[in-house]
Backbone as CSV, one residue per row, in Angstrom:
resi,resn,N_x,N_y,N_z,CA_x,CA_y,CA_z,C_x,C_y,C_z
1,UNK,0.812,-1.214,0.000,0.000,0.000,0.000,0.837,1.253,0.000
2,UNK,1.846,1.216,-0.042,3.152,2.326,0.093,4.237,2.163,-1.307
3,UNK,4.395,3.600,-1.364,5.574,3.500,-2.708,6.975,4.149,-2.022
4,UNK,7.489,4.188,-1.945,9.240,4.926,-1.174,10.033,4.953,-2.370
5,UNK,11.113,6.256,-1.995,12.064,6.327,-3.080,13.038,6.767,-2.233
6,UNK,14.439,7.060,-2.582,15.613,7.715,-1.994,16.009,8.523,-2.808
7,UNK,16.061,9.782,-2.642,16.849,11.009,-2.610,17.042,12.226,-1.735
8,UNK,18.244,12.942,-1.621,18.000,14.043,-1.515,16.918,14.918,-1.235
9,UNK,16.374,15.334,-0.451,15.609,16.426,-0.369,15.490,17.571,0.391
10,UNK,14.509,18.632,0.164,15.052,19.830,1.253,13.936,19.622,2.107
11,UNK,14.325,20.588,3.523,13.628,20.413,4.504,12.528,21.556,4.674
12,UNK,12.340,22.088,3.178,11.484,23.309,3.798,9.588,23.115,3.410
13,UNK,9.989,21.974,2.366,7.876,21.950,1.867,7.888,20.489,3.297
14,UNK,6.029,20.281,2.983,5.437,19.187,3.624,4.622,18.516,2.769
15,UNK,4.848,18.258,1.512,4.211,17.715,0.401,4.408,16.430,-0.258
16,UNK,3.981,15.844,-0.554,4.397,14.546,-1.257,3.258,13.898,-2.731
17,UNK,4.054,14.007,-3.836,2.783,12.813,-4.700,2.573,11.307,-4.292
18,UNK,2.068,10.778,-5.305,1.575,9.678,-5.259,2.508,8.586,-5.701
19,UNK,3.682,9.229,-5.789,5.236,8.070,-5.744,5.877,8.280,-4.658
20,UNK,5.527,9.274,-3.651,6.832,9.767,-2.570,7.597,10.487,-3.067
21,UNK,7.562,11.164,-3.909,8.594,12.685,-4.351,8.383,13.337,-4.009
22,UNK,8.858,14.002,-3.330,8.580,15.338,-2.391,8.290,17.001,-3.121
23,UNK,6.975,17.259,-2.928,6.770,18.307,-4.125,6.463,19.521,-3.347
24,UNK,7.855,20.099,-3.002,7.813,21.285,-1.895,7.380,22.707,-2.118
25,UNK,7.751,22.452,-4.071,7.469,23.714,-4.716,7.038,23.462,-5.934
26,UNK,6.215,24.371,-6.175,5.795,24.182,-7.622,6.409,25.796,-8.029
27,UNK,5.541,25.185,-9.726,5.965,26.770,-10.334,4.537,27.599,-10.573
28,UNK,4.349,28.927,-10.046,3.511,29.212,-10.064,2.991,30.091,-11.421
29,UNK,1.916,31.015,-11.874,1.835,31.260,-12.670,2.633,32.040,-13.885
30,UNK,3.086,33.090,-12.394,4.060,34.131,-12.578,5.530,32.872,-13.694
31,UNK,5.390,31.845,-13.693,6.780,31.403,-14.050,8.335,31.208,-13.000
32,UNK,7.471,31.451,-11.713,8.706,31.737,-10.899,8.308,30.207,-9.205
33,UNK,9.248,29.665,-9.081,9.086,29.078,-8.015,8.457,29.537,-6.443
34,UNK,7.606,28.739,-6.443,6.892,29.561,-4.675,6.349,28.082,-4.020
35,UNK,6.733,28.166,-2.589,6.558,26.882,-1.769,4.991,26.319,-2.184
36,UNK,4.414,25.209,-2.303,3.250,24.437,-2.404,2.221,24.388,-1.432
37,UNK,0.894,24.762,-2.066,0.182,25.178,-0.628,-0.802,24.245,-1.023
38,UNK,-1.870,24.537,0.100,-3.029,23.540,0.317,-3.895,23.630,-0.974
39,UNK,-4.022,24.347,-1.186,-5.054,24.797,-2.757,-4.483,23.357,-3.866
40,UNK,-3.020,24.173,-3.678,-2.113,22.936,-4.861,-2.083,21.682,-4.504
41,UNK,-2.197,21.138,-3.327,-2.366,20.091,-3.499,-3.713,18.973,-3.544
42,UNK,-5.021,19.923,-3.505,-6.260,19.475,-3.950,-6.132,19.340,-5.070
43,UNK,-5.499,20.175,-5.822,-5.424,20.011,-7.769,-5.001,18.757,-8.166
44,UNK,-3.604,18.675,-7.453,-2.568,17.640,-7.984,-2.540,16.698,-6.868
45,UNK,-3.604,16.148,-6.032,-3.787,14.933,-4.834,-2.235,14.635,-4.427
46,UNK,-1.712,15.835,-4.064,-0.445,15.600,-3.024,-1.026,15.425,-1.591
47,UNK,-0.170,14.764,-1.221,-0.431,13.998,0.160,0.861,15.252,1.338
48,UNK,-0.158,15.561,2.977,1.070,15.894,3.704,1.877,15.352,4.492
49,UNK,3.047,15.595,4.668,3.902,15.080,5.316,3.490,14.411,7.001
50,UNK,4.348,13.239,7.644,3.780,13.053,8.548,3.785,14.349,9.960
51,UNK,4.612,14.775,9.518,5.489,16.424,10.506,4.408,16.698,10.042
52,UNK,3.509,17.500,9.158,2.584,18.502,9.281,1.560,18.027,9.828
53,UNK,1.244,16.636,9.806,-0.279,15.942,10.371,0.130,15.934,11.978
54,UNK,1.083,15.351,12.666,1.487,15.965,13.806,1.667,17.099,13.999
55,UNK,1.922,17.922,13.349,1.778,19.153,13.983,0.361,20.219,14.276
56,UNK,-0.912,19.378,14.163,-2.042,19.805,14.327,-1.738,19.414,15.622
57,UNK,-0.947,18.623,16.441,-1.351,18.483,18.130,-0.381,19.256,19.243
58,UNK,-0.600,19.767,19.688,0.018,20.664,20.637,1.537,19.884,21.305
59,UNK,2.564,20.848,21.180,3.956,19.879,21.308,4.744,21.083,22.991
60,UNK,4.171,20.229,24.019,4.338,21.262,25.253,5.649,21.189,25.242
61,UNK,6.510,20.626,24.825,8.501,20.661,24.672,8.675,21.689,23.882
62,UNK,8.328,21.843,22.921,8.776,23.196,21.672,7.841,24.230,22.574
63,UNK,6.878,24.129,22.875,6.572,25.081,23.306,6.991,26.345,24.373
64,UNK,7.340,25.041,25.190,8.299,25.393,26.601,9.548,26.284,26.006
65,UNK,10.175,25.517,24.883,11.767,26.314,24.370,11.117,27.416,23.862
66,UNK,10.073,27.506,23.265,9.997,28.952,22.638,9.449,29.875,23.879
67,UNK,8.806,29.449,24.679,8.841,30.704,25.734,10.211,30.792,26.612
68,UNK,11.318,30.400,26.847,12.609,30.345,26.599,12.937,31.224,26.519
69,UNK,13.398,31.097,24.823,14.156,32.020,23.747,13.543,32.917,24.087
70,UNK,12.019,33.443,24.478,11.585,34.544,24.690,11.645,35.469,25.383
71,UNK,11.511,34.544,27.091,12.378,35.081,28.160,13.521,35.861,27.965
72,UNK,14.096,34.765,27.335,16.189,35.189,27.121,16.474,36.398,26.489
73,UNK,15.299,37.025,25.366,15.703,37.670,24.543,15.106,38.936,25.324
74,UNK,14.066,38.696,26.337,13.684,40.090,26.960,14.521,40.452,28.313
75,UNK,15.112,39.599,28.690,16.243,39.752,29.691,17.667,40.489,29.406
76,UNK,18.070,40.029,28.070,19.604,40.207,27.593,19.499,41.113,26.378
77,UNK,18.287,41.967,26.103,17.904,42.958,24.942,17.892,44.149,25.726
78,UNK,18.473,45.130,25.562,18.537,46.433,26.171,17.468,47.162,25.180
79,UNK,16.827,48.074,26.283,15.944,48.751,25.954,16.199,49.914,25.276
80,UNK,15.735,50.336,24.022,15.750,51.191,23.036,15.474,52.792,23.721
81,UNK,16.104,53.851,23.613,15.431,55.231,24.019,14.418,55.706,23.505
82,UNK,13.404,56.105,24.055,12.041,56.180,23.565,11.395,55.501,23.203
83,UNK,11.600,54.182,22.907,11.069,52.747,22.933,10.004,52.331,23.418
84,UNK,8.576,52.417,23.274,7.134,51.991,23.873,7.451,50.360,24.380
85,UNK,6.254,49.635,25.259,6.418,48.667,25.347,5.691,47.414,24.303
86,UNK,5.022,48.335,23.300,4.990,47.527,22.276,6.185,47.310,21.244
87,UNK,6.719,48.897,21.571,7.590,48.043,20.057,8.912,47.362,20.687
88,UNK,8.798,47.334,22.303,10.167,46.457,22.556,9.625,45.095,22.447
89,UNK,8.350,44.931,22.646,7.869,43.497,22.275,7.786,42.924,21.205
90,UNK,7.708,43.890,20.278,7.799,43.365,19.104,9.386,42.997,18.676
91,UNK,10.253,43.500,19.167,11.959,43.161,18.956,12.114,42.016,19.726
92,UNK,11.760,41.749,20.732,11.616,40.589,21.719,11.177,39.550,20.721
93,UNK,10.060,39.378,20.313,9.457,37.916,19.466,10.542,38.094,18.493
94,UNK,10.918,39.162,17.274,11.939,38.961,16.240,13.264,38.426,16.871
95,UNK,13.646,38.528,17.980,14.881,38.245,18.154,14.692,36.367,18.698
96,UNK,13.633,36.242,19.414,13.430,35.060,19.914,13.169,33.884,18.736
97,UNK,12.466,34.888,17.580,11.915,33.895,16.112,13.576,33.459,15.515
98,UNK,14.381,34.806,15.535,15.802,34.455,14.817,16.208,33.562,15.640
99,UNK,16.585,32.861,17.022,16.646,32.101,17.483,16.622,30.721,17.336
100,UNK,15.134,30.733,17.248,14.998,29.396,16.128,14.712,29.447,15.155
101,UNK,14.818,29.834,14.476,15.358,29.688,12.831,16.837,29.699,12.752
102,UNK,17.988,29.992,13.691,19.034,29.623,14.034,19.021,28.386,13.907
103,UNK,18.572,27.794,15.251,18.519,26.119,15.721,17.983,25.520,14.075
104,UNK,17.178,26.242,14.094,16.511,25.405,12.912,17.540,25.069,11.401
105,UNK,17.953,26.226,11.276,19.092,26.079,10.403,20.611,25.242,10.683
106,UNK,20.282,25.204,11.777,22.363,24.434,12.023,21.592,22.716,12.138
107,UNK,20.568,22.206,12.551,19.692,20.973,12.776,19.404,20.556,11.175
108,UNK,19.310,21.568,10.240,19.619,20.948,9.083,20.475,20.696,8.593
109,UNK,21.475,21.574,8.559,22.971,21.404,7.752,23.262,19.730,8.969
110,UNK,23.139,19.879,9.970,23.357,18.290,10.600,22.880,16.948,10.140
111,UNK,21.892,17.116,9.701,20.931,16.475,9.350,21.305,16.004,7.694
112,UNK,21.657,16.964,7.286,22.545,17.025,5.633,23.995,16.435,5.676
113,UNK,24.608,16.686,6.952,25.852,15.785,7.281,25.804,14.771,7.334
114,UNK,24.796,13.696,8.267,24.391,12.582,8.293,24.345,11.896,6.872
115,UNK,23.313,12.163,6.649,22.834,11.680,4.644,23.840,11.491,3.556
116,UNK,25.088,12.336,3.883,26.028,12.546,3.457,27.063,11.362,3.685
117,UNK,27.221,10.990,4.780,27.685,10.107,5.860,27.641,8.736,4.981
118,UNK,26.087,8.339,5.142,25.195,7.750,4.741,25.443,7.246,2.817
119,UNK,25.115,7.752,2.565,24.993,7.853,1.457,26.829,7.998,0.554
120,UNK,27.663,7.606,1.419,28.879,7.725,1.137,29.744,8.978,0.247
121,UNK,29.241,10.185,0.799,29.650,11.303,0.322,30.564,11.897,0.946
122,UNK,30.477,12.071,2.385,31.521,12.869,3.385,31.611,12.221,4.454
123,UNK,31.769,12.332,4.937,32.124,11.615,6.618,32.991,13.018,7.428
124,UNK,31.386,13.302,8.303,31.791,14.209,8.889,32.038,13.739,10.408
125,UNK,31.438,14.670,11.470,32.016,14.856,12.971,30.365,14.104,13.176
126,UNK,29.422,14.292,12.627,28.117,13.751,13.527,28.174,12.460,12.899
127,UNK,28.059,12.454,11.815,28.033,11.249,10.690,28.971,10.148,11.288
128,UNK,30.161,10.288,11.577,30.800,9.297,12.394,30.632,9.135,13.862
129,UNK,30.165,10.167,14.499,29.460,9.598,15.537,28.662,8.861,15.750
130,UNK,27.457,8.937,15.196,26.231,8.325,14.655,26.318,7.264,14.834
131,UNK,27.206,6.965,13.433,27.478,5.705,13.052,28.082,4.695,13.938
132,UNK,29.688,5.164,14.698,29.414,4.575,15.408,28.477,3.690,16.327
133,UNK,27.500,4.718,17.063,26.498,4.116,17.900,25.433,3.405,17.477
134,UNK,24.956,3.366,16.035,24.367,2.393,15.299,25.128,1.839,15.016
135,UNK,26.271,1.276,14.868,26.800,0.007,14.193,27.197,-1.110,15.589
136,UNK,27.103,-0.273,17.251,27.243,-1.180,17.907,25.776,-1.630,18.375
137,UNK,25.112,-0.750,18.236,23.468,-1.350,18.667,23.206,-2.605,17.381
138,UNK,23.268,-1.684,16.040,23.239,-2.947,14.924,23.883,-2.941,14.342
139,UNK,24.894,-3.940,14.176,26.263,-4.428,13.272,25.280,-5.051,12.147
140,UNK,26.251,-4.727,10.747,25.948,-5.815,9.675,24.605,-4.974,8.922
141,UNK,24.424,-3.653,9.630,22.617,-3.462,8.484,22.659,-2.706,7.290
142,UNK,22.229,-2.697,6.394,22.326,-1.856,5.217,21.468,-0.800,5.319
143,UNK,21.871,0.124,4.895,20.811,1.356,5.671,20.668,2.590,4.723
144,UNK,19.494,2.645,4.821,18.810,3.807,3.779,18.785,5.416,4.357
145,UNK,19.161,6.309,3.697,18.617,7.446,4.284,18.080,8.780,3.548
146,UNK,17.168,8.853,3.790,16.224,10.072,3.577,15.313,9.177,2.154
147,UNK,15.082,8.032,2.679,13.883,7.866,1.597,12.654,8.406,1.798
148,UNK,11.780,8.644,1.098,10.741,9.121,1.329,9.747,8.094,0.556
149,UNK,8.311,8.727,0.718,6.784,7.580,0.446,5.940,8.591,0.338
150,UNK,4.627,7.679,-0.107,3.255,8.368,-0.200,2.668,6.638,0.417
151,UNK,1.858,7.242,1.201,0.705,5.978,1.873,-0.638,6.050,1.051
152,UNK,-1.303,5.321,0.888,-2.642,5.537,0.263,-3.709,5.577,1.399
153,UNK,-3.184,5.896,2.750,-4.137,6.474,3.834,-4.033,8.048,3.303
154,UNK,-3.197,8.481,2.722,-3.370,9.886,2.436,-2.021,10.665,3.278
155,UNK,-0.870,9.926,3.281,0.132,11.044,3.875,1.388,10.142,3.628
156,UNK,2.559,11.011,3.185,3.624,10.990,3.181,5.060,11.371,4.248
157,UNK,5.798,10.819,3.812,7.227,11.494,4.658,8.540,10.929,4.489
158,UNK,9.580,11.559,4.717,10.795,10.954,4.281,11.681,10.654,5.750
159,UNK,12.509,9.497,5.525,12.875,9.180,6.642,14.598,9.099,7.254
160,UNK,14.572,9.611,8.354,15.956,10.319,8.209,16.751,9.135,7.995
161,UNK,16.553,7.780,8.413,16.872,6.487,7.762,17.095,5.126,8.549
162,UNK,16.580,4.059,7.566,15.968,3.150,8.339,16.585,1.656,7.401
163,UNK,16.169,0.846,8.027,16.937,-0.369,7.699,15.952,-1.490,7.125
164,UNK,16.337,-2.230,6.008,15.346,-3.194,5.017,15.142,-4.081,6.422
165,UNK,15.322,-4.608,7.048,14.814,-5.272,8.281,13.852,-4.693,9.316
166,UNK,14.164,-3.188,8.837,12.675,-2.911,9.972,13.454,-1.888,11.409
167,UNK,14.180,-1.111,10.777,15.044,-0.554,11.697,15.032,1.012,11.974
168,UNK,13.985,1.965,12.638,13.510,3.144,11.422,14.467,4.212,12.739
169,UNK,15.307,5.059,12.371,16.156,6.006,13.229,15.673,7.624,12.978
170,UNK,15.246,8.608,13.667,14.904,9.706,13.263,16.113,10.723,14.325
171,UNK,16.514,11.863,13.549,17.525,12.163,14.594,17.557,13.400,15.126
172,UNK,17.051,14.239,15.764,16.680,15.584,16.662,18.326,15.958,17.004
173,UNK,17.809,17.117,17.007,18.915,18.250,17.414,18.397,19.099,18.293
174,UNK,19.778,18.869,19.535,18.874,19.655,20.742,20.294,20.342,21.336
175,UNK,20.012,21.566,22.238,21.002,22.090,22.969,21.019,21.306,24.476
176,UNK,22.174,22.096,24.727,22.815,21.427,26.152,22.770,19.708,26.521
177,UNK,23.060,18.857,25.950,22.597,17.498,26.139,23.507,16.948,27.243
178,UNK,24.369,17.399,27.284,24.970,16.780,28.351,24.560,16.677,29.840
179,UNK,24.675,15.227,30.029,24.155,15.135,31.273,22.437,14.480,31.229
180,UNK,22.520,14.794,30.046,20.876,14.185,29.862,20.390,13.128,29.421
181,UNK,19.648,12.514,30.275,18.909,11.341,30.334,17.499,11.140,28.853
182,UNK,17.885,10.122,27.936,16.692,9.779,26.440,15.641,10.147,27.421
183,UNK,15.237,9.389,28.436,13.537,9.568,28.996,13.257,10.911,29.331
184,UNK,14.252,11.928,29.292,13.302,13.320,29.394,13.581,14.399,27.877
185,UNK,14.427,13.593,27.149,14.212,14.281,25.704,13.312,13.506,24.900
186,UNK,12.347,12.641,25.125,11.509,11.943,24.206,10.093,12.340,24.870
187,UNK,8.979,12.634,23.531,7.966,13.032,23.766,6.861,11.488,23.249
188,UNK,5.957,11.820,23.076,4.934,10.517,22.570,4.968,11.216,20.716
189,UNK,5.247,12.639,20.571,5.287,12.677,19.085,6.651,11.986,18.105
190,UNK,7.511,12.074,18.619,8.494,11.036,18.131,8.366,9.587,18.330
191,UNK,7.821,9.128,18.727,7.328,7.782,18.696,5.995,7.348,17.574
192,UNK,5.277,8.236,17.370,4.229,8.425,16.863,5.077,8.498,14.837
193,UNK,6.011,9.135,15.085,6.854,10.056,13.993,7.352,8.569,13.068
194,UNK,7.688,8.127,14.238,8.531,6.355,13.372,7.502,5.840,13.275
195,UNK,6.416,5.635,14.245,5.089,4.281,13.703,4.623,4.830,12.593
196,UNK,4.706,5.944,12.232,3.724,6.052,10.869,4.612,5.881,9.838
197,UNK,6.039,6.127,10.047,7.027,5.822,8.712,7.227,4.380,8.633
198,UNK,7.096,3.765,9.541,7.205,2.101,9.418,5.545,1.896,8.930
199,UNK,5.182,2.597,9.338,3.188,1.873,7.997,3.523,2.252,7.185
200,UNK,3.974,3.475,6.801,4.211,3.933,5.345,5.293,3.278,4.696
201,UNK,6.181,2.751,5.316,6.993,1.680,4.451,6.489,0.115,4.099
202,UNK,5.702,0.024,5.326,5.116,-1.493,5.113,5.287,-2.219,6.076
203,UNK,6.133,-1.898,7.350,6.704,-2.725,8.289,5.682,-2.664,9.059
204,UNK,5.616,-4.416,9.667,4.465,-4.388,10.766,4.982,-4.341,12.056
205,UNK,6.294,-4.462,12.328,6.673,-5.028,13.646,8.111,-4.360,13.641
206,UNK,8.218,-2.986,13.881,9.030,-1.855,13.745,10.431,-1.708,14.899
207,UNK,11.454,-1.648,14.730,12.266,-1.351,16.187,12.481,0.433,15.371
208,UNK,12.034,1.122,16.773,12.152,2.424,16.625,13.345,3.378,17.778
209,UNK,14.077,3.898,17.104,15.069,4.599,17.391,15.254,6.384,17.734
210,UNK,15.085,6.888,18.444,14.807,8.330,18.530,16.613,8.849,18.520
211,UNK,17.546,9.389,18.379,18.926,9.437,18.727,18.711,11.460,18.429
212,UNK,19.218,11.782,19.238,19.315,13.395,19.584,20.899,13.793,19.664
213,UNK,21.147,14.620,19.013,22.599,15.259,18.764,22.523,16.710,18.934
214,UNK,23.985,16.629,19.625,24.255,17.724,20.511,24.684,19.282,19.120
215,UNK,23.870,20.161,19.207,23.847,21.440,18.220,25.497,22.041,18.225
216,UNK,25.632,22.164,19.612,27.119,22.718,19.469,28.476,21.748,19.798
217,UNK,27.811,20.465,20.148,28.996,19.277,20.108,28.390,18.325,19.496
218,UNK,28.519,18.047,18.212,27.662,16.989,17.518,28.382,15.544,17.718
219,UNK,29.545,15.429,18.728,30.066,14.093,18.789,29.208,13.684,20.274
220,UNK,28.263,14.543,20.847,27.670,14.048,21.935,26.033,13.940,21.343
221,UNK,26.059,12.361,22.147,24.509,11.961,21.400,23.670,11.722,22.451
222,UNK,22.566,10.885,22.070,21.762,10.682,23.626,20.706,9.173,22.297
223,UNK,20.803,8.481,22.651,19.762,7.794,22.031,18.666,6.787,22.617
224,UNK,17.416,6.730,22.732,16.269,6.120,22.896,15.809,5.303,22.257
225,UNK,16.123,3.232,23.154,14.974,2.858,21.937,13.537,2.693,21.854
226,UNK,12.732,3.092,21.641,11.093,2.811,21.747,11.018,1.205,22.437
227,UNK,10.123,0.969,23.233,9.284,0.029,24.050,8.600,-0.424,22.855
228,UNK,8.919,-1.614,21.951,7.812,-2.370,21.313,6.302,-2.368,21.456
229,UNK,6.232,-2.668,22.743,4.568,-2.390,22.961,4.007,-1.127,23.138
230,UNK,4.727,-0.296,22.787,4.001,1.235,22.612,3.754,1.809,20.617
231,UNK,4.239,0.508,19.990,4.222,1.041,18.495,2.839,1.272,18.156
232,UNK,1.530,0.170,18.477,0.864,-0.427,18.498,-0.562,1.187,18.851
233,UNK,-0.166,1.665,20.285,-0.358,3.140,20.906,-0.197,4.263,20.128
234,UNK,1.277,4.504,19.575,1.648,5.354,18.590,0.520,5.882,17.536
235,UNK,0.997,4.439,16.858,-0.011,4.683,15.370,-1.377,4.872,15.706
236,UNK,-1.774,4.130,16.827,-3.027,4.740,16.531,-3.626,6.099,17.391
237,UNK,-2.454,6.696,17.861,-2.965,7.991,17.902,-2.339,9.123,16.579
238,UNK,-1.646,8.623,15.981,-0.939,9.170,14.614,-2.422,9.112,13.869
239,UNK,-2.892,7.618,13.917,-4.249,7.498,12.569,-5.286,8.750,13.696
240,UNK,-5.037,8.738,14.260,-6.620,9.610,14.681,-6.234,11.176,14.584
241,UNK,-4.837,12.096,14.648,-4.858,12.905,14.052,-4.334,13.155,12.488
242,UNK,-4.146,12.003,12.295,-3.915,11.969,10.285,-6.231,12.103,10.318
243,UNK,-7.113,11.660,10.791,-8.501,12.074,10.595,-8.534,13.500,10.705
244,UNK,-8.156,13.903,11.913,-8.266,15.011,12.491,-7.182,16.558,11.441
245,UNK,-6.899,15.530,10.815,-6.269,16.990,10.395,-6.742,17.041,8.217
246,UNK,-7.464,15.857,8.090,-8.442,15.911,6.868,-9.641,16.527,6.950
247,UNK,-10.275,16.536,8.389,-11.382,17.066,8.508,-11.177,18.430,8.634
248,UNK,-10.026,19.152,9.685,-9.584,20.413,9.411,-9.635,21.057,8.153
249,UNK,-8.472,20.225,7.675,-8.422,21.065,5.954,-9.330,20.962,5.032
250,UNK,-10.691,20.034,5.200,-11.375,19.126,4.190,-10.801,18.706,3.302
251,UNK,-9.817,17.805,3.377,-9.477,17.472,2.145,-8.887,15.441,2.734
252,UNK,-9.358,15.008,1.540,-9.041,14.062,2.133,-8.436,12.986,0.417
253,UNK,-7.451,12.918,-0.264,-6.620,12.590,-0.969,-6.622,10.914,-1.090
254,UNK,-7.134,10.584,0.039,-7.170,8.655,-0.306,-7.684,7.920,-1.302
255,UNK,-8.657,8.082,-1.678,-9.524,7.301,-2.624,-8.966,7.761,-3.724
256,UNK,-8.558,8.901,-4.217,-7.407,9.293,-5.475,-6.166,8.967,-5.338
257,UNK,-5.660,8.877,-4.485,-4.188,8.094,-4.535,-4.232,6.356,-4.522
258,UNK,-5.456,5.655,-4.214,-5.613,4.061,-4.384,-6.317,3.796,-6.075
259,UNK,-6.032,4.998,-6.830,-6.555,5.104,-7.894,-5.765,5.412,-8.812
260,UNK,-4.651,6.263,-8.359,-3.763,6.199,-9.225,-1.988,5.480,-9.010
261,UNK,-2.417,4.497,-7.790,-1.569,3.415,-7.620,-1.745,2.710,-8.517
262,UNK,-3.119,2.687,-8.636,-3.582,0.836,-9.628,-3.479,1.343,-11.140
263,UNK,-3.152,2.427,-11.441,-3.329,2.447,-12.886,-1.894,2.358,-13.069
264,UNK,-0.732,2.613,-12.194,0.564,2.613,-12.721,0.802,0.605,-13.035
């Protein structure tokens, strides 16, 4: 019921067709490239990513960091002369947004190191860390990374990389790790994140891997393996907001994507 492919891709659309190609952008009328929106993908029955269908549910960890950065930035921002307290608030959120879009940007180029790793291109400082610690958990696996899919439940995603045996690894980037214990950097949405990429690949009986790398020491890791009997939990709170977030958008892409499986 799933199609997967491997390549390359960027981290900025949440789109997918009905092969797993990731269709982040189209071209719009103008002739000029612009990210892919909901409109476009009623036209062309693109499917969304599993990140955007989770992200209809409230994530109290990101949340927590962004009131944070927010704090931080109204503490250590000196106040402007003549400066109202709106418009220092408004410098407060811009400085707290650049923040993460910071994180957000160095968690990719990491993330692009890995794949790289992977995919026998570079061998960097995380990439051989990594590896290491997967090759002593699992020696001997052949390992895919950044394939991506389309499900004919109606959602796609690419996976930071996982193993023909059933081995699925997703890898977070977090500050300060040291000293820190997997059971308080793992939420129920990363667990949720692998059960739906193991349905969308086909696997029934998944070993799931959460591994978190350190932003400003990427040779320090932290890795989590999922409890088997929670895959089972996962998915099916994944399937009830993959409902919940068709009924939001009205749009619901299934019955056209089990339609144009069977004609290929």
């Amino acid at each position: 019921m799933s199609n997967h492919k491997t390549e390359h891709l960027s981290e900025a659309g949440h789109w997918y067709d009905y092969k797993g190609d990731a269709q982040y952008t189209i071209i719009g009328k103008n002739g000029k490239e612009r990210p892919t929106t909901l409109r476009d993908a009623r036209k062309l029955f693109y499917v969304p990513s599993v990140t955007g269908i989770i992200g209809v549910a409230a994530k109290p960890g990101l949340e927590n960091w962004k009131i944070d950065q927010g704090i931080s930035a109204a503490l250590t921002l000196e106040r402007l002369a003549n400066e109202n307290d709106y418009e220092f608030l408004a410098r407060v959120k811009a400085d707290s947004k650049e923040q993460g879009m910071k994180a957000a940007e160095i968690g990719t180029i990491i993330h692009a190191q890995i794949e790289q790793g992977f995919q026998g291109k570079r061998e960097t400082k995380p990439y051989l860390a990594v590896r290491k610690l997967i090759d002593e958990l699992y020696p001997n696996e052949t390992w895919i990374a950044e394939g991506s899919f389309c499900h004919t439940l109606g959602y796609g995603g690419k996976i930071d990389l996982y193993s023909e045996s059933g081995i699925f690894i997703d890898f977070k980037t977090k500050d300060n790790l040291k000293g820190k214990k997997a059971s308080s950097l793992v939420y129920d949405e990363h667990g949720m994140q692998l059960s739906s990429y193991a349905l969308g690949i086909g696997i029934v009986h998944p070993t799931r891997v959460s591994i978190f790398i350190d932003r400003s020491n990427t040779e320090l890791i932290v890795s989590h393996i999922w409890d088997p009997d929670t895959h089972a939990r996962h998915l099916a709170m994944f399937n009830s907001l993959l409902t919940y977030w068709k009924l939001l958008k009205n749009y619901d892409p299934s019955e056209q994507l089990i339609k144009l499986k069977e004609s290929v």
